[in-house]
Backbone as numpy.savetxt, mean C-alpha at the origin, in Angstrom:
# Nx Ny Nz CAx CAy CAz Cx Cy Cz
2.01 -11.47 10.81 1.10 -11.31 11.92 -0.21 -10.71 11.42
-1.41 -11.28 11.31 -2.46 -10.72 11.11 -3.07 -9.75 12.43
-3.84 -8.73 11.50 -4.84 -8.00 12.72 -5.85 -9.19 13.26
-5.68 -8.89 14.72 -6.76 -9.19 15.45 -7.81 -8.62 16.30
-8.04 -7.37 15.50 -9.32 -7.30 15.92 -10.71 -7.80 15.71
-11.73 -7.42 16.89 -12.85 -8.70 16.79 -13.99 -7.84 15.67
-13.88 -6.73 15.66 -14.65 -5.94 14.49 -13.78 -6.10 13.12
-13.20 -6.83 12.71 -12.13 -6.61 11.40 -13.45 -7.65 10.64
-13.78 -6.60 9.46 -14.51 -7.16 8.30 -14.05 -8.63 7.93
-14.36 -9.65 7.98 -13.96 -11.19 7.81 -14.44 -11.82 6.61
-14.03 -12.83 5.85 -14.42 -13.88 4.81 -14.11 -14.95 5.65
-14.68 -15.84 4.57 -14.40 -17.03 5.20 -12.98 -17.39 5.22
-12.69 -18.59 5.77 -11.25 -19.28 6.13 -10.54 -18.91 4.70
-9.23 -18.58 4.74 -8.58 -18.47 3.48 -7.33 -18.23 3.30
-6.37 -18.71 2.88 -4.76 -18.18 3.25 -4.74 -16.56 2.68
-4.79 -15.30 3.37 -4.62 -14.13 3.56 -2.77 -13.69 2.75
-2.45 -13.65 2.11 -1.03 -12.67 1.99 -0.84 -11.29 1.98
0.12 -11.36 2.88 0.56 -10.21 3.07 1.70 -9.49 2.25
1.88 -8.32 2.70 2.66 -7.77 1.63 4.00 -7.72 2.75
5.52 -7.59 1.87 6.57 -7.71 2.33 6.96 -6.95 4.02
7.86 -7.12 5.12 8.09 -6.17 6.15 8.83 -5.27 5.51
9.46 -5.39 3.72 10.17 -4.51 3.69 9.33 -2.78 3.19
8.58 -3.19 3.21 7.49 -2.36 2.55 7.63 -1.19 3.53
7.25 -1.46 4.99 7.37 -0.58 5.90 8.81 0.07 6.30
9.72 -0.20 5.82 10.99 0.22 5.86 10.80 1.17 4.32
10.82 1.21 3.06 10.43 1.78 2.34 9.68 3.10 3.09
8.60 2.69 3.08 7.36 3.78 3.95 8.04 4.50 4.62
8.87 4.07 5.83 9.40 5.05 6.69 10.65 5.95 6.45
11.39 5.18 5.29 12.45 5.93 4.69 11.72 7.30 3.89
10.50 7.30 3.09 9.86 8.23 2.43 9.47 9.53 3.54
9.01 8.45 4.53 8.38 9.36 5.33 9.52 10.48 6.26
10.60 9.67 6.41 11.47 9.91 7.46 12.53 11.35 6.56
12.51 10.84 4.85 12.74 11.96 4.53 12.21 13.21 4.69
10.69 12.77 4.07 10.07 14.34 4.49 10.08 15.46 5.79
10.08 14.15 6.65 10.70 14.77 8.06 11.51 16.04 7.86
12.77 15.30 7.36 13.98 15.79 7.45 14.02 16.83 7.08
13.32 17.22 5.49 13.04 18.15 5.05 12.68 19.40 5.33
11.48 19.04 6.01 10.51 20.10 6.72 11.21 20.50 8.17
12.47 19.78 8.65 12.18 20.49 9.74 13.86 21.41 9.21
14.62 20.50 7.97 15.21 21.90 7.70 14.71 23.30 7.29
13.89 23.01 6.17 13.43 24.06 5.86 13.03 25.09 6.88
12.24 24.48 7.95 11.83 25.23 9.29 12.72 25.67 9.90
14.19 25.41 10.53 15.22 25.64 10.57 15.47 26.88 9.76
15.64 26.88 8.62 16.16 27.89 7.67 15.52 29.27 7.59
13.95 28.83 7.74 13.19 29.89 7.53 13.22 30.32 9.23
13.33 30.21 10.06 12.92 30.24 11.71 14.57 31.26 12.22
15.22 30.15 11.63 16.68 30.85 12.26 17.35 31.84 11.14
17.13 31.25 10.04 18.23 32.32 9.33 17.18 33.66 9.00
16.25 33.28 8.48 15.28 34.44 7.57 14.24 35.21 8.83
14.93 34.82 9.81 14.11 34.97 11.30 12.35 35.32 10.93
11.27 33.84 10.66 10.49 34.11 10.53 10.08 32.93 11.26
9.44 33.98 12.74 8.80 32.80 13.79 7.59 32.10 13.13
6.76 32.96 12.19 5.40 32.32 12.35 5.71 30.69 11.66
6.35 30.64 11.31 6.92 28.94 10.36 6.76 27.97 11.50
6.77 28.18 13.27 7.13 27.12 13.82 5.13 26.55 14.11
4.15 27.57 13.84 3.00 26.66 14.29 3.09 25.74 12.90
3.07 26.24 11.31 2.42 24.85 10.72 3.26 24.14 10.39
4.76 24.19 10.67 5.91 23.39 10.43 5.72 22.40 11.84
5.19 22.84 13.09 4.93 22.04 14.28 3.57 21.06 13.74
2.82 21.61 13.42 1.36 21.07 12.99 2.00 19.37 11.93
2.73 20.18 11.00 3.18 19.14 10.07 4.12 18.04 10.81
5.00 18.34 11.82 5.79 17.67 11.89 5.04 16.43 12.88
3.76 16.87 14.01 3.38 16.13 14.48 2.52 15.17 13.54
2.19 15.46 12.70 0.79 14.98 12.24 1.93 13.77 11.15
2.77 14.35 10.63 4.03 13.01 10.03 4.76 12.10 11.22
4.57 12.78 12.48 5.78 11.81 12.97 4.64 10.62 13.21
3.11 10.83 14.26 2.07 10.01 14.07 1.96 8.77 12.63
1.95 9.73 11.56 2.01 8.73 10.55 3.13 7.41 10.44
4.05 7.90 11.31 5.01 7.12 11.22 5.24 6.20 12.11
4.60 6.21 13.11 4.28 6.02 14.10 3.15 4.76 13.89
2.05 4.87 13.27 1.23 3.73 12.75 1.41 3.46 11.42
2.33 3.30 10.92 2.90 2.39 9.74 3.56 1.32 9.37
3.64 0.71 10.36 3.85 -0.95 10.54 2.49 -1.67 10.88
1.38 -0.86 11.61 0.32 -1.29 11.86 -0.95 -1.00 10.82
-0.58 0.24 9.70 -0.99 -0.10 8.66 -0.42 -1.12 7.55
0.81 -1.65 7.38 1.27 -2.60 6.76 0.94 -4.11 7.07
0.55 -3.91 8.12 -0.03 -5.31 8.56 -1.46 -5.66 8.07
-2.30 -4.25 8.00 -3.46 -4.38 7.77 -3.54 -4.67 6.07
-2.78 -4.77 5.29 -3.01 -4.91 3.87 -2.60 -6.37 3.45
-3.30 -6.67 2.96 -3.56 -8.18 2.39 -4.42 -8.95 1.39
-4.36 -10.08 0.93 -4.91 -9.86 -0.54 -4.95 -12.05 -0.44
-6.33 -12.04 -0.98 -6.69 -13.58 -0.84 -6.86 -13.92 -2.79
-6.28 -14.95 -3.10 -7.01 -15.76 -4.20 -7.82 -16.46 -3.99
-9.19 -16.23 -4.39 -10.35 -17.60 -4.47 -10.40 -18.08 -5.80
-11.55 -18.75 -5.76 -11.74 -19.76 -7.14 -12.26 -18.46 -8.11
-13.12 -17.31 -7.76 -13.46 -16.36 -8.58 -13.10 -15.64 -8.97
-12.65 -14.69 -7.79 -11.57 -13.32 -7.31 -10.60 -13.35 -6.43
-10.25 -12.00 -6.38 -9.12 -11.99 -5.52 -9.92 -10.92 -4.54
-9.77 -10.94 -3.60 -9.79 -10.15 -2.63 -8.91 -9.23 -2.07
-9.02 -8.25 -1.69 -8.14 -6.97 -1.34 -8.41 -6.38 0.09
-7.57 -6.33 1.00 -7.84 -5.82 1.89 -6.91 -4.72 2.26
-7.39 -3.51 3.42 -6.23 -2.47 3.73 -7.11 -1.71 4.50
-6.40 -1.36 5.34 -7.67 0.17 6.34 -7.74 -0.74 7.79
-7.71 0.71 8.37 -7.42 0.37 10.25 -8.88 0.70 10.43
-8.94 2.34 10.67 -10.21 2.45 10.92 -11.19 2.87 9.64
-10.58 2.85 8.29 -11.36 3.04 7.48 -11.28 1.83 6.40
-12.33 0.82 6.91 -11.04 -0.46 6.19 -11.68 -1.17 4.84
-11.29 -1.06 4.10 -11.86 -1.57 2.27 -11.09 -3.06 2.08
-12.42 -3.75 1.44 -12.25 -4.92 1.41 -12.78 -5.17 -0.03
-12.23 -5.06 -0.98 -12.58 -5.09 -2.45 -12.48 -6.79 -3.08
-13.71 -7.24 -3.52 -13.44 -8.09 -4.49 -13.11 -7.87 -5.84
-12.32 -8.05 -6.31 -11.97 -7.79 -8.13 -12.25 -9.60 -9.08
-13.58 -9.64 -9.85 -13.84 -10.90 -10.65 -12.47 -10.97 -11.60
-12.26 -12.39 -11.64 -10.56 -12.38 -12.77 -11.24 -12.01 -13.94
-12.59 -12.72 -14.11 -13.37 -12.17 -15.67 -13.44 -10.72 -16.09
-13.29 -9.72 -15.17 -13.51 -8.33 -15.10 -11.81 -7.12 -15.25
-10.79 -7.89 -15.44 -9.63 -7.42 -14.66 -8.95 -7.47 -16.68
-8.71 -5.67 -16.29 -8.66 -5.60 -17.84 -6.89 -5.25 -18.26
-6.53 -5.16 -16.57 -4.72 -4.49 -17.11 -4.42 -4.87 -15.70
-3.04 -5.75 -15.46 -2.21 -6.10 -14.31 -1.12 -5.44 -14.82
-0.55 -4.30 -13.46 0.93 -3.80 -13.80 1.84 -4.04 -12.97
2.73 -3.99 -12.79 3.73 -3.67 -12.17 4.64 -2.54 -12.13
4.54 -1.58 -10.91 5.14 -0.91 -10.58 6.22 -0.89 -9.52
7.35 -0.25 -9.86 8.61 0.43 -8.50 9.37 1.54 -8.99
9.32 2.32 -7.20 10.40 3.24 -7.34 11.43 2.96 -7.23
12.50 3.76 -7.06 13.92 3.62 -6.95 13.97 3.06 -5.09
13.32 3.44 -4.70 13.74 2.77 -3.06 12.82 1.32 -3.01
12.02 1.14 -3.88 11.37 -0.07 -4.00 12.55 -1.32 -4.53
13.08 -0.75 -5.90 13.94 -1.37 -6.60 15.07 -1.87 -5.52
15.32 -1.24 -4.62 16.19 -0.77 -3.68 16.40 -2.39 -2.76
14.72 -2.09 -2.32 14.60 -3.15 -1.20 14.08 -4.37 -1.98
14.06 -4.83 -3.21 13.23 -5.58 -4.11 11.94 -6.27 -4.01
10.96 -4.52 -3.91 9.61 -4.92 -3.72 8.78 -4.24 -5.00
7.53 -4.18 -4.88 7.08 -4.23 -6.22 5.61 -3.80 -5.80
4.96 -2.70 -6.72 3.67 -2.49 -6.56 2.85 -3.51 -7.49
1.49 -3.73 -7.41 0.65 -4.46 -8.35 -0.25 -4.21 -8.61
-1.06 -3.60 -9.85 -1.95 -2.81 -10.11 -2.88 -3.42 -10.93
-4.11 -3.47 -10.31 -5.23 -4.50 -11.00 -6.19 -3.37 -11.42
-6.29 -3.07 -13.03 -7.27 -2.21 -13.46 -8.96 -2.88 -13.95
-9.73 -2.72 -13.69 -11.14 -3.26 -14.09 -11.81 -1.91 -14.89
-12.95 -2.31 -15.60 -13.48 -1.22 -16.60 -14.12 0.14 -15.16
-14.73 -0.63 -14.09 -15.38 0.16 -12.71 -13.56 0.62 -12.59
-13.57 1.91 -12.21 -12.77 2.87 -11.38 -12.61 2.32 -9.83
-13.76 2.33 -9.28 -14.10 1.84 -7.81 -13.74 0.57 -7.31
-13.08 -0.11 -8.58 -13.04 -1.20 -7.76 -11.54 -1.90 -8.32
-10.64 -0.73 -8.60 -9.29 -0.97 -9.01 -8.76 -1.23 -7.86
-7.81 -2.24 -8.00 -6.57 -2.30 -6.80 -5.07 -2.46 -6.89
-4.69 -1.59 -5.66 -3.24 -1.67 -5.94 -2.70 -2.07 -4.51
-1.55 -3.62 -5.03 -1.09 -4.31 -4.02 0.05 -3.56 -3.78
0.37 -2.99 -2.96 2.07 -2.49 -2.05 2.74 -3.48 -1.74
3.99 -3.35 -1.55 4.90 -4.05 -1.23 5.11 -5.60 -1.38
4.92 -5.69 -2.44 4.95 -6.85 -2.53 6.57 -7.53 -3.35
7.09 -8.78 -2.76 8.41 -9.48 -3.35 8.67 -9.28 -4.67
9.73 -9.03 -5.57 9.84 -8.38 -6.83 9.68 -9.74 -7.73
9.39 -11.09 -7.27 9.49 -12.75 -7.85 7.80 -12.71 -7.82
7.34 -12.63 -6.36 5.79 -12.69 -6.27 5.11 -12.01 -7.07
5.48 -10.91 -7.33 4.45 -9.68 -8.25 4.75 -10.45 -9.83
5.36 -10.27 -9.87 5.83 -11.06 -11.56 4.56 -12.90 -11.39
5.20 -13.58 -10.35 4.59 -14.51 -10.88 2.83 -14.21 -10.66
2.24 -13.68 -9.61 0.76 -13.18 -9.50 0.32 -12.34 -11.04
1.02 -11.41 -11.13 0.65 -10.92 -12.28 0.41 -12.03 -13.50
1.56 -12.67 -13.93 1.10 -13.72 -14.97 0.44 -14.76 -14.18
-0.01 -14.93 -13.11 -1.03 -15.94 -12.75 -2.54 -15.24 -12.94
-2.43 -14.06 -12.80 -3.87 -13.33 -12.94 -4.29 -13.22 -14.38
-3.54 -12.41 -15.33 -3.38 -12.88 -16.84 -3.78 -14.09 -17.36
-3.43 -15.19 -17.07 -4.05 -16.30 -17.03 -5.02 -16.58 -16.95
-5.27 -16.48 -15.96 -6.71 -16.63 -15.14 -7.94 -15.87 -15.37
-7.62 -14.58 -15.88 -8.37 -13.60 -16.43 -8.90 -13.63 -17.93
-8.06 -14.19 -18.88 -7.91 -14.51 -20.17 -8.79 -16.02 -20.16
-9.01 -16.99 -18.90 -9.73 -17.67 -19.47 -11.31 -17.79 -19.14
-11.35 -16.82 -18.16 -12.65 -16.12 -17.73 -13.56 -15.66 -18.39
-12.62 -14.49 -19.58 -13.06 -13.95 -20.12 -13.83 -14.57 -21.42
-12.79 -15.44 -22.07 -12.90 -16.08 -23.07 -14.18 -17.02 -22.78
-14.59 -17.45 -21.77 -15.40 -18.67 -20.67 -15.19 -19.69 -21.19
-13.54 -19.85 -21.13 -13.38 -21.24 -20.63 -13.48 -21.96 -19.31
């Protein structure tokens, strides 16, 4: 499902990919731990060590994570990533939204990364380094087959850029 909003930064016509739904299951398992965490700890410190002041920034935290969790299917939607004939394009951001071109001629290290809950759900980070800092990108959630074959499709593609073939 793409965003449809009528302010969403646009290119022209282009098949858009998205990154996996499992991605957001990941996300919310991370997130859903920390939850858990914090509101034992708050628990522990509140009831056993009887120290009230724990419930304003353990409250502060817990709202401000459950929110996050809360728009994290609707940030997963917003991330997406186009091949053109030049670059690739990168997209991600609701209300703060970055739309990065990366030249294949410019793209000096493709990685692949996962954690153990990535490995889990068999998704895969993708990490496009350029000599600019500013204009590195890293694809989330992406299929653990797709990242492998994009990566050696970018390699490719990058290697003959460079070379100017």
């Amino acid at each position: 499902m793409e965003p449809a909003s009528p302010n969403r930064l646009e290119l022209e016509n282009g098949l858009w990919h998205q990154v996996s739904p499992k991605y957001v299951w990941v996300q919310l398992i991370s997130m859903g731990s920390v939850l858990l965490i914090t509101v034992v700890v708050a628990l522990v410190l509140a009831l056993v060590l009887h120290q009230a002041w724990v419930w304003i920034p353990g409250g502060i935290f817990l709202v401000i994570l459950v929110w996050m969790i809360a728009i994290t299917p609707r940030q997963a939607r917003a991330i997406g990533y186009q091949l053109r004939d030049d670059d690739l394009v990168f997209r991600r951001g609701i209300l703060w939204q970055r739309l990065v071109a990366v030249p294949y001629g410019r793209m000096q290290l493709v990685d692949i990364t996962h954690g153990p809950l990535d490995r889990g759900f068999g998704i895969a980070q993708l990490k496009l380094v350029t000599a600019a800092a500013a204009t590195g990108v890293t694809i989330p959630g992406l299929p653990q087959a797709t990242a492998e074959s994009l990566r050696d499709h970018l390699v490719a593609v990058a290697e003959s850029r460079r070379t100017g073939l």
